[in-house]
N, C-alpha and C positions, 0 to 999 in steps of 0.2 A: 491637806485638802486639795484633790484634783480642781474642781470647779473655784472660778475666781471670786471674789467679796471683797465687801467694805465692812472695814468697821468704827463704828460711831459710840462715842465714848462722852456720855453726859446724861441731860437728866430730862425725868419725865415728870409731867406735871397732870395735875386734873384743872382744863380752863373752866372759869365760869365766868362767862361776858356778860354785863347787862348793857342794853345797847338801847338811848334813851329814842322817842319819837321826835323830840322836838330839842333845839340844842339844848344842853344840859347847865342844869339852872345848880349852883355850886350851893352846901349846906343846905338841901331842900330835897323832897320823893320825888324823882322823876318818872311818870311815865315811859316806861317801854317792853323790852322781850327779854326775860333772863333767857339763857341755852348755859349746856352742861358740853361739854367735849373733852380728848382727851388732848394733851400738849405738852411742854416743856421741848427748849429748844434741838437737843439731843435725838429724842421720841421723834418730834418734828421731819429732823431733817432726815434718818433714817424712816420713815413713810414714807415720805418724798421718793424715794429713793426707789423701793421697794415698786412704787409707782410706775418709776422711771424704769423699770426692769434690773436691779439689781438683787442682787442675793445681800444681804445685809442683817450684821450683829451687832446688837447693840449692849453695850455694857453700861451697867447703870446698875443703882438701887432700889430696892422694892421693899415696900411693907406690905404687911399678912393680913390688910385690913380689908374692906369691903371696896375700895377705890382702888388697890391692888389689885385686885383680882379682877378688877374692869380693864385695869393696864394688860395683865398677860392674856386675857381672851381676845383685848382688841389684837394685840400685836400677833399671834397667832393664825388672826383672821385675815390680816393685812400683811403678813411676810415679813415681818418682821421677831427673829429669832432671839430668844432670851436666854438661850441652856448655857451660860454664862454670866448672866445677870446676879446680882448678889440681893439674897432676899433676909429685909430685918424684922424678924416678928413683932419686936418694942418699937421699930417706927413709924413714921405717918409719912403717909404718905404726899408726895409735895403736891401742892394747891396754890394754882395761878389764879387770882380775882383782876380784873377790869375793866374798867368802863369806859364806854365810846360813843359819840355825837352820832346825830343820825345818821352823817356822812361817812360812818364808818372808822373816825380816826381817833385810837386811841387818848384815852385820855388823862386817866388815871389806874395805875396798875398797884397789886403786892400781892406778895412771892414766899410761899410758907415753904422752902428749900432746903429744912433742915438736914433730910434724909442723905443731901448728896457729900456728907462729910463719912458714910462709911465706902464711898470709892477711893480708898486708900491707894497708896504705894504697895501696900501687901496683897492688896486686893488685884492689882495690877500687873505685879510681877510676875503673880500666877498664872494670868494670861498671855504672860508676853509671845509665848510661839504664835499664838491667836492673832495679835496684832501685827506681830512681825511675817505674817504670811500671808495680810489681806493686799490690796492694788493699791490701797487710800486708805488710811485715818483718819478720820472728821473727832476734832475737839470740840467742843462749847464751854466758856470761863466760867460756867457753873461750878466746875471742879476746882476744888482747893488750888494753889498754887503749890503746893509742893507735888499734888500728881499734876498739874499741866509741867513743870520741872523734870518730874521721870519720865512722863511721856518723851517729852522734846529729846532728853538724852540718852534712852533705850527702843523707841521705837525705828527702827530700820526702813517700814512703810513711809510712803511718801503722806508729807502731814497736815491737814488742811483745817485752817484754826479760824471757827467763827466767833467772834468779839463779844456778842452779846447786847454788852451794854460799856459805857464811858468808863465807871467803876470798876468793872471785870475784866476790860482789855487788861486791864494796866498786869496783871496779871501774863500778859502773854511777852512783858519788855526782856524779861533776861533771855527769852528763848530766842530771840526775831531769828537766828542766824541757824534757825534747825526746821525752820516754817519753808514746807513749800511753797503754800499758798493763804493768802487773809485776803479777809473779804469787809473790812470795816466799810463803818457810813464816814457819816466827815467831821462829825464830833468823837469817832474811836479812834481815827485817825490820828486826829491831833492829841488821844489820848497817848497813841504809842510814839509820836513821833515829836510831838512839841509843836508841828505845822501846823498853823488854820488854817482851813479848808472853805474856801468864800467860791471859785468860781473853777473853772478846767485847768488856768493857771498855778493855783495854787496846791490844788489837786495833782499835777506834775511834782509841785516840788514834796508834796508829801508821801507820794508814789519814790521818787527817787531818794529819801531820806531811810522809806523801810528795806528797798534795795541797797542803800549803804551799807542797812545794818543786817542783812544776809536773808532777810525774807529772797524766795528764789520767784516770786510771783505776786502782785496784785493788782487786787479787783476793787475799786475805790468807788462805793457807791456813792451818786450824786442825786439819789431820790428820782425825781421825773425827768431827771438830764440826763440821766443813764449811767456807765457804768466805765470809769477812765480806768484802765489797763495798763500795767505796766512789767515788764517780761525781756530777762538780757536785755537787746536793744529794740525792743516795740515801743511803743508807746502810739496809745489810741483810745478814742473815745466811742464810744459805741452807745444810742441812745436806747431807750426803752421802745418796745412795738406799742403801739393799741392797746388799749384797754379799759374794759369798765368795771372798776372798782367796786365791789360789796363790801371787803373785809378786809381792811390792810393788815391783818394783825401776822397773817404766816407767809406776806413777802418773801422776808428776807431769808428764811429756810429754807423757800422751794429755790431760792437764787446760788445758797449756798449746794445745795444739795445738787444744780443743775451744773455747777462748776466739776464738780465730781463726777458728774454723769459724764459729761464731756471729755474731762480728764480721761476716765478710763476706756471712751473711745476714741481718743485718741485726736480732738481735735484740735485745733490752731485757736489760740486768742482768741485771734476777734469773734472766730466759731465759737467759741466755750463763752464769749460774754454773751454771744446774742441766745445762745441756747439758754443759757442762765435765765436771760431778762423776760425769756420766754416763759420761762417755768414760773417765774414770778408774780406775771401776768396771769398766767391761769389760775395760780394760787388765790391772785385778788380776788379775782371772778366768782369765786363761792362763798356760804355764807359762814362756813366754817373756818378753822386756819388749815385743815390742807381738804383742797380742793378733788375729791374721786374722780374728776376728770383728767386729770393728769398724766399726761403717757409718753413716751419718750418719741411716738407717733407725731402726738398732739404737738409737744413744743417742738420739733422740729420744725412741724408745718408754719407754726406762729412766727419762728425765726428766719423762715424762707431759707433751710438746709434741706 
């Protein structure tokens, strides 16, 4: 392929938030707003993207079911290309549930993720010219560990591995030394590296712990303190811009997805974190997890680039 892309390689979900009015009263009916969207970290951060002015392919699992086919019409509509997608007519399609306080902050989630055990090794091998020809490969540890494994050791693109969650990094430890770049919080951190992560201090040593072990890049989120950086010999902290929270729940997607963005223009660090923290920001800003306002316009201007 002449023109350049990304491809993102994980999983898509159907969200359904209910989001109480008053804080959330545990074993009891809360008052509030169910909403239907669609998500999964993968999906997520490949929208973001598309957003962001990328050309982006997303590989993933699909079933033949009626939530299916909500997936390939959205992503269609949104730039987001599937003619490599692997489609299973026996399964179901995956279904994120969660619930969140008024103030938007998750609270309780579960994750019907069955489908993403047909993106196999074989499934992947197929595509490897696919992969080995984009700018950036975005993981998410939805994927089994044996394909984040063939990923790290076949794909030639440079390789940008988002965490997930504490459980799912751990998944990403044999590979650290084929990672371009991770973007963990500070409990994935200490997932991959054995360091807790209490303050910027600590956040150094657990930046230079994944640079020990061959990560070539990271982005060490510290929630509303921002986002410590660590890079050959940089090392910096870069805070979050402004912002008024609706819906923390697709932060960390447009963050990761804005690392990429960055990445493939070509900018510096501290550039690539504030544009990130920028996209994050806007991400909050909506009521949805990814926010249509999004534009590679927009966060620049947020990031003061």
């Amino acid at each position: 392929m002449e023109q350049s892309y990304v491809v993102v390689v994980g999983g898509v979900n159907v969200d359904i938030c209910g989001q109480s009015f008053s804080p959330l009263i545990p074993r009891d009916s809360n008052p509030g707003l169910v909403r239907m969207s669609l998500g999964g970290v993968g999906r997520n951060i490949a929208h973001n993207l598309s957003l962001l002015g990328e050309r982006v392919f997303l590989l993933t699992a699909l079933a033949e079911d009626s939530y299916g086919q909500w997936v390939r019409e959205d992503c269609a509509k949104n730039g987001i290309d599937l003619r490599w997608a692997c489609s299973v007519p026996e399964g179901r399609t995956s279904t994120y549930v969660f619930l969140e306080g008024p103030d938007g902050d998750m609270a309780l989630a579960v994750c019907d993720g069955e489908i993403a055990k047909y993106i196999t090794v074989d499934y992947l091998e197929d595509r490897l010219s696919v992969l080995n020809g984009a700018s950036a490969v975005v993981i998410d540890t939805n994927l089994s560990e044996d394909a984040v494994v063939w990923l790290a050791r076949n794909c030639t693109a440079p390789l940008f591995a988002d965490a997930v969650s504490v459980t799912k990094a751990k998944k990403l430890r044999p590979v650290l030394d084929r990672l371009h770049t991770v973007k963990p919080n500070r409990i994935e951190a200490e997932a991959l590296c054995g360091v807790r992560v209490t303050d910027e201090a600590s956040a150094e040593r657990a930046a230079e712990a994944l640079l020990d072990a061959g990560v070539q890049r990271v982005f060490l989120s510290l929630g509303a303190d921002g986002l410590y950086c660590a890079a050959g010999n940089e090392r910096l902290m870069v805070p979050c811009p402004p912002a008024e929270p609706v819906n923390d729940t697709g932060g960390g997607d447009a963050l990761t997805a804005g690392l990429v963005r960055a990445y493939t223009a070509g900018l510096n660090i501290r550039d690539s974190a504030s544009l990130a923290l920028a996209c994050a920001a806007i991400a909050v800003e909506g009521i949805d997890t990814i926010n249509p306002r999004l534009s590679l316009p927009a966060a620049m201007q947020r990031a003061n680039l």
